[in-house]
N, C-alpha and C positions, 0 to 999 in steps of 0.2 A: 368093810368100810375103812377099816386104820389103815389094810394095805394099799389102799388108793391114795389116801390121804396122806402117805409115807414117801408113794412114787410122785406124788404132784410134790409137797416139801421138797424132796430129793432136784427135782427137776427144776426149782426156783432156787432153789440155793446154788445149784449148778450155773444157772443163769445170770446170777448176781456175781458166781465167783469168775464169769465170762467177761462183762460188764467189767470188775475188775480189773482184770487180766489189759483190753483194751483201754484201761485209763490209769495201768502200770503200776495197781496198788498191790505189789506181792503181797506184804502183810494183810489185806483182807482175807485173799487169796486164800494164803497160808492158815487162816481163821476157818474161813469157810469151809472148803476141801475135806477138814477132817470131820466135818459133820455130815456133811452128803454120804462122805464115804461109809457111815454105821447105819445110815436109809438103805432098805431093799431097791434097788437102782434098777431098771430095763437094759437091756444090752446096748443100750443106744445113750443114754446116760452114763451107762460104765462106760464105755468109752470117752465120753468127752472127758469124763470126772479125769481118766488116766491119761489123758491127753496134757491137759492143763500138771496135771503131774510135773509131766512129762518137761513143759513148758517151763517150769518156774524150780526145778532141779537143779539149773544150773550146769549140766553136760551136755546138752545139748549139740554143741560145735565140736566136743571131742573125742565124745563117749564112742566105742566102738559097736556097733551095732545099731544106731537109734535108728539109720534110715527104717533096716526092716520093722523094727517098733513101728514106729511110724505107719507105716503102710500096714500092719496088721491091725493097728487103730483107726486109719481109716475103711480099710474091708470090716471093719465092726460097724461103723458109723454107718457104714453105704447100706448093710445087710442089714442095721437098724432101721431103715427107713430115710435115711435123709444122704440121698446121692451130692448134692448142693456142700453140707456139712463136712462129708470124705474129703472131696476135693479139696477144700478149705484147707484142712486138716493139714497138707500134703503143702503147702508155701511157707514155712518155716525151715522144714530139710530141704525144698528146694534150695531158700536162701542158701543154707549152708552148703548145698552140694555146688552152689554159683562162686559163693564168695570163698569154701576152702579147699585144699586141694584133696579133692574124694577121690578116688579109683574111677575110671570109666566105666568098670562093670557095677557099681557104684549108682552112678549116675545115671545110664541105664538103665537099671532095676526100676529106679525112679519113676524114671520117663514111660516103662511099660507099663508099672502099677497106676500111674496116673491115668494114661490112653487106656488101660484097663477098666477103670470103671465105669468107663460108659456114658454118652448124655441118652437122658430119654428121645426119642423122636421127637415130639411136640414142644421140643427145649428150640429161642427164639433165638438167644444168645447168640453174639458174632461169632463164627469159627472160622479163621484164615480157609480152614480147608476146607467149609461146606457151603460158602456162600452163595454157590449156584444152588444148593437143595435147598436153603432159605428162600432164595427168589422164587424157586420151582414152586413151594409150595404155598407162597403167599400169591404165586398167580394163579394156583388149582384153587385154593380160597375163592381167591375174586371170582372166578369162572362160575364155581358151584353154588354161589350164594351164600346168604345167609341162611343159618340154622341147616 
């Protein structure tokens, strides 16, 4: 029972230090963070937990290496369960790979790790590139009926 009740804690403190993070209060942040981080975490939690690290470190723009950080944080995310959260994950190096000047194999890397993770099939979302398979299958929809 404590270890369930340790992974939910872990997961709400995460949450809040997320909440945070979008209404740009480092110092909660910085509060929070180090208490999630002494909860037993799911691999999907440690990741965000080290995401958000990652976030509020401060190298972000110059550090040598963060893209691949990055992308091994979101293949954690994605492998945790939440494909939606990877992605996410992955528009902050973009920024950086847009607005500094990265290496092209760099950018790259980027762009394969991103197109790498995949949307599910039954994902609705615009894609420039699939918008015939969306229409394709919201007319096989209509055809077959419901249920």
């Amino acid at each position: 029972m404590l270890r369930a009740d340790a992974h939910k804690q872990g997961a709400r403190l995460l949450g809040a230090a997320e909440i945070a993070y979008e209404l740009g209060l480092v110092d909660v942040i910085r509060r929070l963070l180090p208490q999630a981080a002494l909860l037993e975490l799911a691999s999907l939690e440690a990741a965000r937990l080290a995401w958000l690290q990652q976030m509020i470190c401060g190298t972000v723009w110059f550090e040598v290496g963060v893209t691949r950080t990055f992308v091994t944080l979101a293949e954690q995310m994605r492998d945790g369960g939440d494909q939606d959260m990877a992605l996410r994950s992955l528009i902050p190096i973009a920024h950086r790979s847009w607005w500094t000047r990265c290496q092209t194999r760099t950018r790259q890397y980027l762009v394969d790790a991103a197109t790498g993770m995949g949307i599910r099939e039954d994902d609705e979302r615009p894609d420039p590139g699939s918008k015939e398979k969306i229409a394709a299958r919201r007319v096989a929809a209509r055809r077959s009926g419901p249920g």
